[in-house]
Phi, psi and omega in degrees: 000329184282328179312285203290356170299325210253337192269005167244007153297293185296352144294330199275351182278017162195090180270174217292335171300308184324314208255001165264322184321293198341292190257038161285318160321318183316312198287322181285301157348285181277342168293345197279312196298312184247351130305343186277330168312302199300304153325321185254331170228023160223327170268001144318305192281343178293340217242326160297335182289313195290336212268310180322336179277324208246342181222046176323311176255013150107036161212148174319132153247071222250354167000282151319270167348300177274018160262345177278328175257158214085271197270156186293291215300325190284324189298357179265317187282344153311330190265313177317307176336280210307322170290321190287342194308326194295311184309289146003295187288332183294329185267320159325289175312329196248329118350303192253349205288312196296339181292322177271354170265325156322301186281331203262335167280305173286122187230121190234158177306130145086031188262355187256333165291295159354300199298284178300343171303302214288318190274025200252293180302355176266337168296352194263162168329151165281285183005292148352269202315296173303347178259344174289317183293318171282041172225344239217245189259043151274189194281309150273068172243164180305317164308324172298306199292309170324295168314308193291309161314281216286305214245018151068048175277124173284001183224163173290159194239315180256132207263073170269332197310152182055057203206136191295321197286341209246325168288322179312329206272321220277314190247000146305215170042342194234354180238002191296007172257336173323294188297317207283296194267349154309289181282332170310328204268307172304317181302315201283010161276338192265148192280125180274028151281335148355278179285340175312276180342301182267001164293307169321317196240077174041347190295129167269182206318301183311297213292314219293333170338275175353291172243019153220334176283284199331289174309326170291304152327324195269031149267332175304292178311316171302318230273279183344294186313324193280305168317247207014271174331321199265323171303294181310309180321317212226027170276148184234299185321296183307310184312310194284357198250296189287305205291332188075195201278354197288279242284105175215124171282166168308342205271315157324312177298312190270017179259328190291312182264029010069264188276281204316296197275321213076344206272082203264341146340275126010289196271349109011271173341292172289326216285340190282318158274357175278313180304298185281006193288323194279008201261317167313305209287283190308343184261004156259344144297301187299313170305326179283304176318312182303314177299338201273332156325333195296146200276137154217174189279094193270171153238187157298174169286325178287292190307316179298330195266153185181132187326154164280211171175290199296167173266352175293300189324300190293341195270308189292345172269006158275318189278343173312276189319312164269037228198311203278329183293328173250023178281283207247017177247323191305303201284356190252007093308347139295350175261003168276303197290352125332300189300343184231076164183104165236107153101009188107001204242159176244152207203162174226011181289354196249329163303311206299300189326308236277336178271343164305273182095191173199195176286350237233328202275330160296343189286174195285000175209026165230167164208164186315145178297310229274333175290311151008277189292330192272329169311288157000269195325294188296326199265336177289323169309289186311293179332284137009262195326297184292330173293277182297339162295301186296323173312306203298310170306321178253016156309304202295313175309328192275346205211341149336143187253148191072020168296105171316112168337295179323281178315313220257289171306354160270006205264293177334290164344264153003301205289305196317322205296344160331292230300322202285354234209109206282150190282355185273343142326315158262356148302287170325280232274349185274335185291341163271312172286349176227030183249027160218189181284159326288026174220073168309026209270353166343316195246356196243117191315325187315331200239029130252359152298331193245010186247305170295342167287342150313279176313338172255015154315308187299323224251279236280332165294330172258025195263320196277341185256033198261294188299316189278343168299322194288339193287138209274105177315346194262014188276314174321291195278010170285319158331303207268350171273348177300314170133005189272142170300167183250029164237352132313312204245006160268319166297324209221006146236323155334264184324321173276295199294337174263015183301314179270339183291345177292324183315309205267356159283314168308308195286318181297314187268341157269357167262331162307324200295310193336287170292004183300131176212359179268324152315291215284355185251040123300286199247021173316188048330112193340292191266024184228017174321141180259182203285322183266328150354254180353285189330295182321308181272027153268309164313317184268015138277113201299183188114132173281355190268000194255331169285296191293338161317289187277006136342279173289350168277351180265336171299334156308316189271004172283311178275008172252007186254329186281302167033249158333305224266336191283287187302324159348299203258339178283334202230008185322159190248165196263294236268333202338135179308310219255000000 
């Protein structure tokens, strides 16, 4: 008794209310910084995007508005967003489902390369992407010259460009992972005794799918579909790239009118109705995820897997597999082997251009491609940097002992909304809200630091706070009874255990920033373009030598986004949020 007397004494001298007071200060402390951020460059320009809709001449004005119902074109181009997004998603599903049943059942040679293959095309630029489908089945695309070459055709034979089936094909291809590890990831947890069960008691395959696999899947499947839907909803690269001028979603219509137009009412306006369509979208999101949460008997995936063995089993893990290869391996090999192929020749002259340059690149809105690329490089190096300081303040506000309950899921809440929020939307809203005093920042390279670290913020919180969640409190309060300060025992215990999910956050906020274009080709500076910025402006010069620039520059910029996404998946924590 005295023994145990002596060993529960150095608790009782500080007790655990006592050490949550403490580190109630922690929350406010670390909440101020990257709440004040948020505030200031993401609901500040929103809130300017809103004033601008109801009050352009600094009085109620509904103007704007009534041209958007009032005239058939925007109400067209609304409807065109929603259908094709729909469209987009149905064909994505029906596509991706047999794939995710495969990856779910099944265990085959290459299935984790696989795996990591298929999820390389949702990090890339849509730009990438759009330039990989026109290197692929564009008019000098690879498929074309093969027809032309073998059957001696004086024209290209197949017409996608500018063409609905050529976005459709664009956003399979670019969402086909989603559907693959959401729901793929879920199926392969669910206890097949289930299905056993209703086999036993007479039901056959079909039924038992039907009516006990089915119903369990669709809180997966909503989940899935509606990202999709909402990613498609708010494509801007493909459409402007693939669809050409017939084809325009709202996110395109407000980049037009906006840069093109000027008509920054109007694009106010729409930028007003894309936020709630999508804001609407994410709270039916989050509720289908939450369902999908709900406990059930799952098992593991290694006990649900198993060799294919029948030759049917072996033929659908075959065609799955080459079905996903030529979804997605095809069209990102014809934009390497474009890229090295001039005139029919494989070539490096369109790398060699990227180092040249020429006269047209000294005029006042061009500059050497290699600035690009180092620009890239540097806003991504910022990006990093900033992105992980503010994730790391607001885990530490989120996981601080004494955080008012309340305050803290909502906070947690708050940070997601980027992700809800199109990025060309928030390019509009910094060009109105941040072109005067005191926060002139129009011109200044800093507020495209600030424009990617808003969008990789959401990747770096959720990557990081899975891992700092894990951590077991009584090692925090054993540190504090020990005498450590709680910015001592976030250093030398937190921190070395959440270090690699910090790794992977860090990697997650230098591959967004790479790609980012739809913010950046807003508030770019002429003489400060980043690599999909270039791109762009290269496609939109004739020539064949400005399509292979931008070729080899998205291919450049493909291989620093897999990369990325490869030390991602090397160092990802099994629990991860996001």
């Amino acid at each position: 008794m005295v023994c145990k007397a002596k060993i529960q004494n150095p608790k009782s001298k500080i007790p655990k209310e006592h050490f949550v007071q403490n580190r109630t200060w922690v929350w406010w402390a670390s909440a101020l910084l990257p709440g004040g951020f948020l505030l200031l460059f993401y609901f500040y320009p929103l809130a300017s995007i809103f004033k601008l809709s109801f009050a352009p001449a600094g009085r109620l004005d509904l103007s704007a508005l009534e041209r958007l119902v009032t005239g058939s074109y925007y109400l067209q181009t609304l409807w065109f967003t929603v259908w094709q997004a729909a469209l987009s998603t149905l064909l994505t599903l029906a596509l991706a489902l047999p794939g995710a049943y495969v990856f779910a059942r099944y265990r085959f040679a290459g299935k984790r390369l696989l795996l990591a293959a298929a999820t390389v095309p949702f990090v890339l630029p849509t730009i990438v992407v759009a330039n990989a489908f026109s290197a692929l089945l564009g008019p000098r695309g690879l498929l074309n010259d093969l027809l032309v070459g073998l059957f001696q055709l004086d024209a290209p034979p197949v017409q996608l460009q500018h063409s609905l089936a050529m976005i459709l094909l664009a956003h399979v291809f670019y969402n086909y992972a989603i559907v693959l590890r959401l729901v793929g990831g879920f199926w392969a947890n669910l206890n097949p005794q289930l299905v056993e069960a209703g086999q036993m008691l007479g039901a056959s395959p079909w039924r038992t799918f039907w009516q006990i696999t089915v119903p369990l899947l669709l809180p997966a499947i909503g989940a899935a579909a509606l990202l999709v839907f909402i990613f498609c909803f708010t494509s801007f690269g493909v459409i402007l790239i693939l669809g050409g001028p017939q084809f325009a979603t709202l996110e395109v219509e407000i980049y037009r009118q906006a840069v093109n137009l000027f008509n920054l009412p109007v694009a106010a306006a729409l930028s007003m109705v894309q936020i709630i369509f999508i804001f609407g979208l994410m709270l039916a999101y989050t509720r289908l995820q939450a369902r999908s949460s709900r406990p059930l008997n799952l098992r593991s995936q290694q006990a649900n897997q198993r060799p294919a063995r029948t030759r049917r089993e072996k033929l659908l893990v075959g065609s799955s597999i080459g079905l996903m290869l030529a979804l997605l391996v095809t069209p990102l090999a014809a934009l390497v082997l474009r890229s090295v192929t001039v005139a029919g020749q494989l070539s490096l002259n369109s790398y060699r251009a990227l180092l040249v340059g020429d006269a047209r690149q000294q005029s006042l809105f061009f500059v050497p491609p290699t600035e690009g690329i180092r620009n890239s490089l540097l806003f991504a190096g910022s990006t990093v940097i900033a992105a992980s300081l503010l994730g790391l303040l607001v885990v530490l506000a989120l996981t601080a002992a004494g955080r008012p309950a309340k305050f803290s899921a909502l906070f947690d809440a708050v940070f997601m909304l980027p992700l809800a929020t199109s990025a060309v939307t928030l390019g509009f809203g910094y060009i109105i809200a941040l072109n005067q005093p005191p926060l002139n920042l129009r011109t200044s390279p800093l507020l495209v630091v600030i424009a990617h670290t808003l969008v990789a913020l959401p990747f770096v919180v959720r990557s990081l706070l899975p891992a700092v969640r894990s951590i077991q409190p009584s090692l925090r309060e054993a540190a504090a009874i020990l005498g450590a300060s709680p910015a001592r025992v976030w250093r030398e215990i937190d921190l070395p255990i959440a270090s690699r999910a910090l790794l992977v956050g860090a990697v997650f906020a230098f591959t967004v920033s790479m790609g980012e274009f739809g913010a950046t080709v807003f508030i770019a500076r002429p003489d400060t373009p980043t690599m999909p910025v270039a791109i762009f402006r290269f496609l939109g010069q004739p020539g064949a030598l400005n399509y292979g620039q931008a070729l080899a520059m998205s291919a450049i910029l493909m291989a620093v986004c897999a990369v990325g996404f490869l030390v991602i998946e090397r160092f990802r924590i099994g629990n991860s949020e996001f």
